[in-house]
C-alpha positions as CSV (number, residue, x, y, z in Angstrom):
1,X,-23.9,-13.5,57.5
2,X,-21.2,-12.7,60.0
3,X,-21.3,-15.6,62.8
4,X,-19.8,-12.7,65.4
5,X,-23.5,-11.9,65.8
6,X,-25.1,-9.6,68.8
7,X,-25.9,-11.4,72.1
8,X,-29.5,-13.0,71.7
9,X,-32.1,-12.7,74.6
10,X,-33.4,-15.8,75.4
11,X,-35.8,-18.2,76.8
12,X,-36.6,-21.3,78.3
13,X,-36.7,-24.0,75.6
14,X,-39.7,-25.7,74.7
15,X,-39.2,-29.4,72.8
16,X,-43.0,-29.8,72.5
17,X,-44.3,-26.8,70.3
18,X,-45.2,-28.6,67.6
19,X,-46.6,-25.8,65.5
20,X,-43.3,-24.6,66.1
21,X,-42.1,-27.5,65.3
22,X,-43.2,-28.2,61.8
23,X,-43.7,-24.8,61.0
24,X,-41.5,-24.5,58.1
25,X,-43.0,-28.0,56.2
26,X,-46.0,-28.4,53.8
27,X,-48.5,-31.3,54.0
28,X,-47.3,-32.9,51.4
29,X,-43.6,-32.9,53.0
30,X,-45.4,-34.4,56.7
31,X,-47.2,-37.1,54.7
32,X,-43.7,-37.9,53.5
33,X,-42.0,-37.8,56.9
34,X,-44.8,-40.0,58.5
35,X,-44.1,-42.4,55.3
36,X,-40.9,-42.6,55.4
37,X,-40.2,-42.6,59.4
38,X,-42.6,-45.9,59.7
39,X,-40.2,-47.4,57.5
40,X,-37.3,-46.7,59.2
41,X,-39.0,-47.8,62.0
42,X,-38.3,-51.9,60.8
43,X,-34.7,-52.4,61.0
44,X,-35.1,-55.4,58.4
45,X,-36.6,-53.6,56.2
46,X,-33.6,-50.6,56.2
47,X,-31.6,-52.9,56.5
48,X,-33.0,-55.3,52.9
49,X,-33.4,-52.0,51.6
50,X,-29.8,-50.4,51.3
51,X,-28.2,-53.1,49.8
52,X,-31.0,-53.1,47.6
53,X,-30.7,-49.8,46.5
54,X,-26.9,-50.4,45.9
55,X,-27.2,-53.4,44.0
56,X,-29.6,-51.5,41.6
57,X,-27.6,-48.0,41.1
58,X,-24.8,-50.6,40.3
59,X,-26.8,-52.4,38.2
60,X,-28.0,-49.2,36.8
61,X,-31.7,-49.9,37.3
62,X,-33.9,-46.3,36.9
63,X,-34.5,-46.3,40.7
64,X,-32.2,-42.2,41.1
65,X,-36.4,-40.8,40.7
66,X,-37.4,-42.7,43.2
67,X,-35.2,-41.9,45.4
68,X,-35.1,-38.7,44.8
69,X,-39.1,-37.7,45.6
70,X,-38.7,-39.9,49.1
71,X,-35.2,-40.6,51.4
72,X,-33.0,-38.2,49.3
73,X,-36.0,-34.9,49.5
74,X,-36.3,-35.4,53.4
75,X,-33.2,-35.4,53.9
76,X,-30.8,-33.6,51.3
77,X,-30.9,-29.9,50.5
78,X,-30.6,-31.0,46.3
79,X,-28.0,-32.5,44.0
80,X,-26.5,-28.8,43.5
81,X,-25.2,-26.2,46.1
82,X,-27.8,-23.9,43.9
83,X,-30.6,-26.2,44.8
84,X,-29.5,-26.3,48.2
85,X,-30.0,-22.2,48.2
86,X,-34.4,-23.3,48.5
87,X,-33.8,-25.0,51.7
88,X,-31.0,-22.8,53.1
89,X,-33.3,-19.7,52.7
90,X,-36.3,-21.3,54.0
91,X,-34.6,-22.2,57.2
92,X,-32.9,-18.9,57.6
93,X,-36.5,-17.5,57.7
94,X,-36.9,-19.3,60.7
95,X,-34.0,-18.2,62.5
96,X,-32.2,-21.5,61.7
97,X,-28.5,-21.7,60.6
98,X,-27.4,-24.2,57.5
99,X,-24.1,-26.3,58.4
100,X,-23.7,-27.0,54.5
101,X,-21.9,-30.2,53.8
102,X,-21.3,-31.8,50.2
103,X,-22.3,-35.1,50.4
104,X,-19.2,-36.9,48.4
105,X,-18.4,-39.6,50.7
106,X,-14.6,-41.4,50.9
107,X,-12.3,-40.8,47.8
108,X,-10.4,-42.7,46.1
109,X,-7.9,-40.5,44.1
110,X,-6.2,-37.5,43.4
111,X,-8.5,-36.3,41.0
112,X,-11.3,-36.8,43.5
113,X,-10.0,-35.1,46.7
114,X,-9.4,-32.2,44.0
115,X,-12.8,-32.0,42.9
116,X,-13.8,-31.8,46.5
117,X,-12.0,-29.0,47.6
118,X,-12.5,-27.3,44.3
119,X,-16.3,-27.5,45.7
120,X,-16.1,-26.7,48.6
121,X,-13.8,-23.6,47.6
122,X,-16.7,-22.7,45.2
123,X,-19.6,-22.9,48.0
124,X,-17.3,-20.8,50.6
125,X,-17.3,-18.1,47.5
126,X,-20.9,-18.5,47.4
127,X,-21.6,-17.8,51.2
128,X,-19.3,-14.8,51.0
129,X,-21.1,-13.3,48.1
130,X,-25.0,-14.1,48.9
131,X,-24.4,-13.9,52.7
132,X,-26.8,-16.9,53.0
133,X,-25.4,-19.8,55.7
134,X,-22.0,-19.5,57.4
135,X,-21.2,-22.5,58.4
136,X,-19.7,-26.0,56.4
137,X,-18.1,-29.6,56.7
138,X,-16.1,-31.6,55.6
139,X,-14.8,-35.1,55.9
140,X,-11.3,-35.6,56.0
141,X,-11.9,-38.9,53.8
142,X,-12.8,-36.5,50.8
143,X,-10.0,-35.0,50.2
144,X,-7.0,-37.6,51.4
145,X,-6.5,-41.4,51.2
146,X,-8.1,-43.0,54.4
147,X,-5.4,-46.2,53.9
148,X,-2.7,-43.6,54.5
149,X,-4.8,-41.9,57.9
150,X,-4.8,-45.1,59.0
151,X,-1.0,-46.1,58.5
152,X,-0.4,-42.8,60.3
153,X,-3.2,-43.6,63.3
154,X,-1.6,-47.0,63.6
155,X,2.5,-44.8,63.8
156,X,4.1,-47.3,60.5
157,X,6.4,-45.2,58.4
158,X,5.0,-43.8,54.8
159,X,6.7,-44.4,51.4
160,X,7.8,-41.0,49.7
161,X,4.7,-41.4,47.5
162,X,2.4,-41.7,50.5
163,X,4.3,-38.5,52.5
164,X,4.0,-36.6,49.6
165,X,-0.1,-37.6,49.2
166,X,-0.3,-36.4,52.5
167,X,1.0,-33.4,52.0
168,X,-1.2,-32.7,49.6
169,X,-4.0,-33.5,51.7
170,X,-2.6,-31.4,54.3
171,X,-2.8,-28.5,51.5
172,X,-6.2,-28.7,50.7
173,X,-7.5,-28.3,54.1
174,X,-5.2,-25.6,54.7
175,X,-6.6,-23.7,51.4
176,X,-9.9,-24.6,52.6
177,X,-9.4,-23.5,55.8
178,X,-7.6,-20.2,54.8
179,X,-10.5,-19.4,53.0
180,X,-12.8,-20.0,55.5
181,X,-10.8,-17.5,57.9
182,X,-10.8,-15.1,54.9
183,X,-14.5,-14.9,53.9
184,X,-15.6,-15.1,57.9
185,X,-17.4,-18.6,58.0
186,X,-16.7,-21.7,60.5
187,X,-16.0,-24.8,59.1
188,X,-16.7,-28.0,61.1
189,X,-14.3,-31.2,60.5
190,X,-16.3,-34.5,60.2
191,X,-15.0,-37.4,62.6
192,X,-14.4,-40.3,61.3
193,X,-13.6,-44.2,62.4
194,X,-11.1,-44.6,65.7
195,X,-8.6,-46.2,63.6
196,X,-7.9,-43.5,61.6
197,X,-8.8,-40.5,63.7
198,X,-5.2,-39.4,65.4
199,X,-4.0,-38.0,62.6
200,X,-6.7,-36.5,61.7
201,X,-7.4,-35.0,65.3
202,X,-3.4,-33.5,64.5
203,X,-4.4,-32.0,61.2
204,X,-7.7,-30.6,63.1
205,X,-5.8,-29.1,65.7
206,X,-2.5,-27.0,63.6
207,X,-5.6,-25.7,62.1
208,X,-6.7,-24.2,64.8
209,X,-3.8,-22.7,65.7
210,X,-3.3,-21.2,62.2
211,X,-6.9,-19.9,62.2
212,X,-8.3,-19.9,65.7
213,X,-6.5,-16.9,66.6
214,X,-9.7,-14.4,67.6
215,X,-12.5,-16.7,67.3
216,X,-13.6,-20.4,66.4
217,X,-13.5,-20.6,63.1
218,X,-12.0,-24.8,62.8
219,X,-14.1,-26.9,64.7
220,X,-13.1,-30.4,65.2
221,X,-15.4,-33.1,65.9
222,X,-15.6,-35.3,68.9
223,X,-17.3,-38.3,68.9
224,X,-18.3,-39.0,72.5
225,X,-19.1,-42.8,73.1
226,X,-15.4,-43.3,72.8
227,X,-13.9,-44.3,76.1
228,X,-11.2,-41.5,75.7
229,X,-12.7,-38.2,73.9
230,X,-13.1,-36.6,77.7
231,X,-9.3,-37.0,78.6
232,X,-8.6,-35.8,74.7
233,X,-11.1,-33.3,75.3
234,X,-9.1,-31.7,78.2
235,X,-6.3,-31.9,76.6
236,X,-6.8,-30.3,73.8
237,X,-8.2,-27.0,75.2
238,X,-5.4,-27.2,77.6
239,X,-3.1,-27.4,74.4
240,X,-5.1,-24.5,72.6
241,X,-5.1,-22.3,75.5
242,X,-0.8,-22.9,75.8
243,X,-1.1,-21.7,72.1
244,X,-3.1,-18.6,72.6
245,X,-6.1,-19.7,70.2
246,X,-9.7,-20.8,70.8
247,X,-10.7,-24.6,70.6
248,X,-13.6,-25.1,68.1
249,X,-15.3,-28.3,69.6
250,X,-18.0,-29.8,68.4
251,X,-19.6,-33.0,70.0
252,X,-21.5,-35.9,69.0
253,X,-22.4,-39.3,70.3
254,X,-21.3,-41.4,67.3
255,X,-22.2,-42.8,64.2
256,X,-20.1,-46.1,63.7
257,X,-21.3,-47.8,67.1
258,X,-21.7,-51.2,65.5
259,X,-18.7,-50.9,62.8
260,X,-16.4,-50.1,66.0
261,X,-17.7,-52.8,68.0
262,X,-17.5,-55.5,64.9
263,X,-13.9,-54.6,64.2
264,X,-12.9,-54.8,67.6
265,X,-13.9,-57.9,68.4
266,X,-13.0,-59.0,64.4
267,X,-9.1,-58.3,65.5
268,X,-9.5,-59.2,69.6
269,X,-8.7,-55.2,71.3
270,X,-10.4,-53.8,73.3
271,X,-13.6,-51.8,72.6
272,X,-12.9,-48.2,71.6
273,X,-16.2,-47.2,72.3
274,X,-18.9,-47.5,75.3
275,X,-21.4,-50.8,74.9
276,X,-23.6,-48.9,77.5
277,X,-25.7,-46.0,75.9
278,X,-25.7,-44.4,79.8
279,X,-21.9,-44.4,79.4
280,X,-22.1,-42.5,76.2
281,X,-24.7,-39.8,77.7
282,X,-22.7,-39.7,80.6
283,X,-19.9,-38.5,78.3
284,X,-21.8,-36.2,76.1
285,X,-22.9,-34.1,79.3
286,X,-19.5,-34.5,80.8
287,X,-18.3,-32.4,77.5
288,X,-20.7,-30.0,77.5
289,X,-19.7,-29.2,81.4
290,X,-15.7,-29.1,80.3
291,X,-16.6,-26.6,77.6
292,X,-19.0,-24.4,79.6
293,X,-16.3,-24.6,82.2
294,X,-13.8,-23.0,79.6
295,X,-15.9,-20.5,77.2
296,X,-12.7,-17.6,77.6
297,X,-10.9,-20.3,75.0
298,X,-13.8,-22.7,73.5
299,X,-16.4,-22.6,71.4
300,X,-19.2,-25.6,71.7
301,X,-21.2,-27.1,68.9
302,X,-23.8,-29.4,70.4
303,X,-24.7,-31.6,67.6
304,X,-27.2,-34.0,69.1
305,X,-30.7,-35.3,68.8
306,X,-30.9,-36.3,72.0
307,X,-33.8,-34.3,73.9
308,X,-32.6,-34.3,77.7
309,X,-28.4,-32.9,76.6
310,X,-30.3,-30.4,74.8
311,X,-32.7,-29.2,77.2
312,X,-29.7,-29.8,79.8
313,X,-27.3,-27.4,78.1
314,X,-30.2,-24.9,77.1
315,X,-30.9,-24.7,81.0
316,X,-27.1,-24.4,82.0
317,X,-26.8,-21.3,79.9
318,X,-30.1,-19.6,81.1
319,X,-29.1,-20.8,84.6
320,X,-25.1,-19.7,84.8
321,X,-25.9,-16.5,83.4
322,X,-23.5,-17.1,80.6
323,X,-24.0,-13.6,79.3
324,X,-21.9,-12.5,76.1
325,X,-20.1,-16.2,76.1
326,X,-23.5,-17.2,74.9
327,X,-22.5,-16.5,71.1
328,X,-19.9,-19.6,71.7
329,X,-22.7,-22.2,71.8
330,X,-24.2,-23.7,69.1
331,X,-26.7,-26.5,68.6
332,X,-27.1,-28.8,65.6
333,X,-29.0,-31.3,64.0
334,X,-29.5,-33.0,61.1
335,X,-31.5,-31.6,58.0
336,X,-34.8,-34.0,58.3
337,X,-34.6,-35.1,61.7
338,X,-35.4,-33.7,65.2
339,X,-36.9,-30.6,63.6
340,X,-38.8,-29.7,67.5
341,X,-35.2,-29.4,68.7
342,X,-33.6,-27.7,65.8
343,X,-36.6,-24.9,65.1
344,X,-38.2,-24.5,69.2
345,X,-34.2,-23.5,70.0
346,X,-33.9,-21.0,67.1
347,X,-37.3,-19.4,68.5
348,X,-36.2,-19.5,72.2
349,X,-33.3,-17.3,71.3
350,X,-30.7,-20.2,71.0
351,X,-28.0,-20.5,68.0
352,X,-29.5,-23.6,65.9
353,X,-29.0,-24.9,62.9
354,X,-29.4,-27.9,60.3
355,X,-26.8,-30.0,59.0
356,X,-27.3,-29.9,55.4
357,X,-26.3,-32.4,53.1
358,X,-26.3,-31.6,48.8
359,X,-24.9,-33.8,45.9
360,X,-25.9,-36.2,43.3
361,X,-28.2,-38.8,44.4
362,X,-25.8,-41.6,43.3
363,X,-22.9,-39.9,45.4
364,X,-25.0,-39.2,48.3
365,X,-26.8,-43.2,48.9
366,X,-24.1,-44.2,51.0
367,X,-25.2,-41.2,53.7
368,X,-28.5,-41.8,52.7
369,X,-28.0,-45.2,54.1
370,X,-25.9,-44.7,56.9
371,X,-28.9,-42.1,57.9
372,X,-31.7,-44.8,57.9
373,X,-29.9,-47.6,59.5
374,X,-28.3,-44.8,62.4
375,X,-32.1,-44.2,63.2
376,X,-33.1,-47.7,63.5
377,X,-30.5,-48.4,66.1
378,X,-31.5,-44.9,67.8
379,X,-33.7,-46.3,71.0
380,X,-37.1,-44.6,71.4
381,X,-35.9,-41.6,68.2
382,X,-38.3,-43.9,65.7
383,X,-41.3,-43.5,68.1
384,X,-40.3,-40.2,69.1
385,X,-40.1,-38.7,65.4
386,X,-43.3,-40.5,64.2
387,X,-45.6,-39.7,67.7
388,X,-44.9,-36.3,67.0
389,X,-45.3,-36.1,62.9
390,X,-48.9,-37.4,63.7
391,X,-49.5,-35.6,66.1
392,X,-49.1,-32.5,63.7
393,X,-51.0,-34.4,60.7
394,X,-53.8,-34.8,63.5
395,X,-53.5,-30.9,64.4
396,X,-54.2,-30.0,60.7
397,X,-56.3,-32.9,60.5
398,X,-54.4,-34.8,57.3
């Protein structure tokens, strides 16, 4: 699937198709969502329930079935990038891209970060033989020690055994992202806590200016309800553009609001993040302007669940005639959630696509998790999700 596709015509975006909407899941697979939405709807409950579900994979309680037929099916494409294949095929038939991720959260050794590129390696080799999704991710955490981002983030000098870790780290992405370039995909770069992010924003960027020579094809990830990602933001395509390449940016509102907050106020600085949820949509939409403003050198992933930046950026490109630039935008959501965005852009015409997570169920709990409790504290997306689910169970009268 080569991502420098023909210019699309499209249309105004609908968010309220539900046939659309839903068209790609079964009953069974609605009766599921509804289930497991109403549950995410009680914070407590989420909450009770992932420790619980950690004490008992530690305790090595026979709970892996479980999970799998609920949380881990809505959600993950399948403990193998071969399983995965079902999902990634099925949403292709709906026009729908697969942002493929391998769910192996932070490592802890060598052997591990190996094992993660060796994967990721492996499912780039995949895509460029079967031609099936074009698009992956990865978290920097997988394949380097997060205890060394940090020393970096926080500018204290490395012992020769920690430089040379590094180093390695550095290689991995590089062979990752060399073989992205090679085989024609786009590979997105996770963001990750504030105190470890510099470095990795540095690592982000000399690989765009290794690969982003022609097109997009690094992508690194802004989380937007930090108080400084729109001065970075300008900066950085002002740094790409001195370099001659194309700035992959992709945006997001956040996903450690309450971890950033906690620290912050755990070792008395000030708040790296916005404690107003305007301030953070005021951001996001503020990004989406910089990079519209700039589409001769950027490329924009809109990774958001959030119904008005969505249907505000859809109507900026119909509206400012973007024309050929349009192949630069991209829309994103996550595998299980927010399917009236993700599916009613693909039919208007507009590049969509689902974030797809894969691994072992053990490995993948601590997303899982992180998933569950992210909705909870996700004002009005409970409600949203579960108004809509039933409204569809009601249209095919389940």
């Amino acid at each position: 699937m080569n991502n420098s596709v023909a210019q699309k015509t499209t249309h105004a975006f609908n968010a309220n198709n539900m046939q659309v909407a839903f068209s790609t899941k079964t009953d069974s697979e609605l009766k599921l969502a509804n289930f497991l939405f109403t549950m995410m709807g009680k914070p407590a409950l989420v909450k009770i329930g992932g420790v619980a579900t950690n004490m008992a994979l530690k305790l090595g309680l026979p709970v892996k079935g479980l999970i799998r037929k609920t949380i881990y099916k809505h959600f993950c494409g399948g403990e193998t990038v071969h399983e995965a294949q079902t999902i990634v095929a099925r949403l292709a038939a709906a026009k729908v891209h697969t942002v493929l991720d391998y769910a192996a959260e932070a490592q802890t050794d060598e052997a591990g970060f190996d094992m993660v590129r060796d994967e990721i390696l492996g499912n780039i080799a995949l895509a460029n033989k079967m031609k099936s999704f074009s698009y992956l991710s990865i978290k920097l955490t997988g394949i380097g020690h997060k205890d060394i981002f940090q020393k970096l983030h926080e500018k204290k000098p490395l012992t020769e055994q920690e430089t040379q870790a590094y180093e390695r780290t550095e290689n991995r992405l590089d062979a990752v992202c060399k073989a992205v370039s090679a085989a024609n995909l786009t590979l997105y770069i996770d963001a990750e806590e504030s105190w470890m992010q510099d470095p990795m924003d540095e690592l982000a960027e000399k690989m765009m200016f290794a690969y982003n020579t022609s097109r997009a094809v690094i992508f690194n990830t802004l989380q937007m309800y930090r108080v400084d990602r729109v001065v970075y933001l300008k900066a950085c395509i002002e740094r790409c553009k001195d370099a001659g390449v194309i700035a992959g940016i992709k945006i997001v509102r956040g996903a450690y609001l309450e971890k950033e907050q906690e620290r912050a106020r755990t070792y008395n600085y000030s708040c790296p993040v916005f404690t107003v949820k305007a301030d953070t949509d005021k951001s996001f939409n503020q990004a989406i302007d910089i990079c519209l403003e700039n589409l001769d050198r950027a490329e924009l992933c809109a990774a958001t669940h959030n119904e008005f930046s969505t249907t505000y950026l859809t109507q900026r490109i119909l509206n400012d005639k973007i024309g050929n630039h349009q192949q630069h935008i991209h829309f994103s959501q996550l595998y299980g959630m927010s399917d009236n965005l993700t599916f009613n852009l693909a039919d208007a015409g507009f590049n969509a696509s689902k974030y797809l997570p894969y691994g072992d169920v053990a490995t993948a709990i601590p997303y899982l998790i992180r998933r569950a409790e992210e909705n909870t504290s996700i004002a009005g997306q409970m409600s949203r999700e579960l108004e809509m689910l039933q409204d569809e169970l009601k249209r095919r009268q389940l």
